[in-house]
Phi, psi and omega in degrees: 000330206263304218290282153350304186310287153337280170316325177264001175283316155348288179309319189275324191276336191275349160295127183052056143291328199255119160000281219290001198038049160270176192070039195248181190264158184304161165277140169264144185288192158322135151273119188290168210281164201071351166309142184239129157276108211240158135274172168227117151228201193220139191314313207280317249235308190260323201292292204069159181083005174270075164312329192268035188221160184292359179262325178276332155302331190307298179347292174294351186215019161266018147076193190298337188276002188218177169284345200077339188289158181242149178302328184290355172284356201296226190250001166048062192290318195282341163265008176218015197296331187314303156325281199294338177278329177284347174296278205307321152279333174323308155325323212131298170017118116205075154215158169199128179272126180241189175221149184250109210256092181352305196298316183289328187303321167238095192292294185283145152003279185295347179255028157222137042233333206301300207287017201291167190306127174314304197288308184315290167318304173319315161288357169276308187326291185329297171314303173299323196283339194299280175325317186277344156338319211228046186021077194225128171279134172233145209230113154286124182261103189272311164235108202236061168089292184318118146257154159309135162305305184307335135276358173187116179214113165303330169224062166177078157300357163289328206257341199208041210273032164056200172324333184286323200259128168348316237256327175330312183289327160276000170240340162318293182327300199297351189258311140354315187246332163305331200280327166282263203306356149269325148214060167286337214270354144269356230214127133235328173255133220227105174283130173264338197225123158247146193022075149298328156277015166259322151271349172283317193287334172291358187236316166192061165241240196291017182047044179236086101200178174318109004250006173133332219258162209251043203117025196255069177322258228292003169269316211291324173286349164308283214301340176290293190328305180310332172263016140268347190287297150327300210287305216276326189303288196293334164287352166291321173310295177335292192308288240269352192283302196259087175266353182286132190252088161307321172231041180055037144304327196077041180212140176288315186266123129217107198222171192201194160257176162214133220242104153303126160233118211250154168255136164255108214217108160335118156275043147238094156309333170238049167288094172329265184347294197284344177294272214303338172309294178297332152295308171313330190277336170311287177353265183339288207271320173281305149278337184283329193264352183277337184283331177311304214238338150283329172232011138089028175277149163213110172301082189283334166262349172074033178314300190119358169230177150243078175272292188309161167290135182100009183278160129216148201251136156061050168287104169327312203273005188258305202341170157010053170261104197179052184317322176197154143340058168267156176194152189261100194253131178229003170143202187266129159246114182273150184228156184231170185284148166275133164346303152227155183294020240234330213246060195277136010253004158292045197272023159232185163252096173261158226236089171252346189287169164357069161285351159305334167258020158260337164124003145331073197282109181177142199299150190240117180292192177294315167330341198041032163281179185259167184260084171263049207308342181271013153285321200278304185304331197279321174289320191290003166255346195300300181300008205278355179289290173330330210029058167236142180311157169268175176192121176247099179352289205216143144175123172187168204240135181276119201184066190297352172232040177035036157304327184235001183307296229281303190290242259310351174258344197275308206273334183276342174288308167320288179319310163297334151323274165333313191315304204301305190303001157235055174100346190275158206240091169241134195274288171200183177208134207224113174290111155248136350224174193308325203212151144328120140223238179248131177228075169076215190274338201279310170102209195271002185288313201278157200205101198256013206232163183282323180259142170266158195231072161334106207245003170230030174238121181304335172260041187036036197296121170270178197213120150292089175319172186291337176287322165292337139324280206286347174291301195300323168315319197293307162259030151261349155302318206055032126195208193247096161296113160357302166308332175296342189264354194268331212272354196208117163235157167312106166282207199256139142275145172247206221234126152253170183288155175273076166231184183043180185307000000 
């Protein structure tokens, strides 16, 4: 498999070396009229000022595990959205995934679900309407890693114990069904979860985000289930809240998650161990929470079946909670084997930094991830057995001077191209991210936006990269032209620390 793997990022980084643009790959069809062009950002990431959430305590007490850097420094989004919707049709755009932030809306306790904040609502609206202005579909996030203190407080977790505590799953619903019946009649596509599994392993498996904890397997399999649990609650909240058909389709509604997702590959193939090592993370990461909300299974040892006792297949209240797919692809993880089998489901190592020195040959973001795009078509056939349209959430590359934006857009829009043209139900593509913001524990060093954001000038003045240009070619082609692999190659990257997600 790794051997395959290799050849074809070969094959893909080696189109259009030569000027003259020879050698260039077949043409590809049309993206059909109705395809959505998108950005992606996150409340948490841009807003700055959400003091009432358990990722701004975080700030203060992860240490060696963040940059130091803080979110209120961010891209000030909320004093600039006007600009950035207008940046974002410039592009082309017209679509954008945005989040709506528990916290502000409901600072307190005591203000949910009856009391939300006025001002907050009102700036969401405002925000949403601003995009549907500028005839932009907009995809709403509800929880995008930030919870509310009142719900998760690092610091008094007896009281406020996040994802651990059961009672979550009835207030997510109630947060849900506010979240439709306030602004479905702008709003039918709907995320409930972002990377949930990306936050159960980062929350308590390796400890870098909220709350922290370290190897602590059996909560983190409660909280995976609970966070399936949630999702199937809001999306019943959604369904029964948001009757408004913004875009006259005749469905009101749609909602799903967004599902991080990896290509996994053994550096050794014929290593037994690290093959199956590399298939549990496939699983794990790819699969679990999607059989949950698409086929309403649950995997209580996290085996790969529901065979066992205490498994359960096809649960009415999880079954076909799934309108579409979303997903977020940022590339490959090679894994190596654990010492023993002993610590399931940890049984390898994954590797996501520098694989040019595991022997993994393929261009590298600041991020040191590897730059894989024919991964991304290998997930869009892995999903196609579920039979739900796809939307792809997130994808985008850490890349502060657009040395690599324009081919990562070139070469991964190509691959959605090929999808489509052979039948797979894409939906849209929603670019992270709209703008340079804060990222998590890594902070401002990885620089993900289409727009660059000048982060030591107070009036955060953005600049459109060479990467908002090769977006834009692209969907005023509506597909990908050949040439485009002759007109944009891979510069040098530069380096950020390996912290955070």
């Amino acid at each position: 498999m790794l051997s395959r793997l290799i050849v074809a990022v070969t094959l893909i980084a080696g189109c259009g070396d030569d000027s003259d643009h020879a050698d260039l790959p077949p043409a590809v069809g049309q993206f059909p009229d109705g395809f959505l062009w998108g950005t992606a950002i996150a409340p948490y990431q841009v807003e700055g000022d959400l003091h009432e959430t358990d990722w701004y305590q975080w700030e203060t007490l992860c240490g060696s595990r963040c940059s130091g850097d803080t979110a209120d420094d961010g891209p000030a989004f909320l004093s600039h959205y006007e600009e950035d919707l207008d940046a974002a049709r410039a592009m082309g755009n017209n679509a954008i995934r945005i989040g709506i932030d528990w916290s502000r809306l409901f600072p307190t306790a005591a203000s949910f679900p009856d009391s939300p904040d006025a001002d907050a609502v009102a700036l969401y609206h405002d925000i949403i309407a601003a995009a549907r202005a500028r005839d932009m579909t907009v995809m709403v996030t509800l929880i995008h890693f930030a919870l509310p203190t009142w719900i998760s407080d690092l610091d008094d977790p007896a009281s406020a114990p996040g994802w651990e505590d059961p009672a979550i799953v009835e207030r997510f619903a109630a947060f849900a069904g506010f979240a439709g019946a306030e602004f479905g009649d702008d709003v039918d596509l709907w995320i409930t979860l972002n990377e949930p599994f990306v936050n159960l392993v980062g929350g308590w498996v390796s400890g870098d985000v909220p709350p922290g904890k370290s190897l602590e397997i059996d909560l983190a399999l409660s909280v995976g289930e609970r966070m399936i649990r949630a999702h199937a609650a809001g999306y019943d909240a959604l369904h029964a809240a948001d009757t408004g058909d913004a875009d006259g389709d005749g469905v009101a509604a749609r909602v799903s998650i967004a599902q991080h997702s990896r290509i996994f590959v053994p550096k050794d193939p014929s290593n037994d161990r690290q093959v199956h090592a590399a298939e549990t993370f496939r699983y794990l990461l790819n699969d679990y929470f999607l059989n949950g909300a698409v086929h309403g299974d649950l995997d209580r040892n996290y085996d790969g079946d529901v065979d066992d006792e205490g498994d359960v297949a096809g649960d009415p209240e999880l079954v076909g909670r799934m309108d579409y797919i979303g997903l977020n692809y940022y590339g490959v993880t090679m894994v190596l084997e654990t010492a023993n089998d002993d610590s399931y489901p940890i049984i390898g190592i994954p590797l996501l930094n520098d694989l040019d020195a595991q022997g993994f040959d393929a261009p590298k973001s600041d991020f040191g991830w590897a730059i894989y795009p024919a991964g991304l078509r290998q997930l869009l056939d892995e999903l196609r057995p579920y039979q739900l349209p796809i939307q792809i959430t997130e994808n985008g590359v850490a890349d502060a001077t657009d040395a690599l934006r324009p081919r990562f857009l070139v070469e991964h829009l190509y691959e959605v191209a090929g999808a489509l043209d052979d039948g797979i139900d894409v939906e849209g593509y929603y670019h992270w991210a709209l703008m340079d913001n804060f990222e998590w524990g890594s902070g401002y060093c990885p620089r993900f936006g289409l727009l660059r954001v000048d982060f030591d000038d107070p009036a955060r003045p953005r600049t459109a990269g060479a990467g908002a240009e090769a977006y834009r070619r692209i969907i005023e082609d509506g597909t990908v032209e050949p040439s485009l692999f002759g007109d944009y190659q891979y510069g040098e990257p530069g380096f950020c620390p390996r912290l955070g997600l």
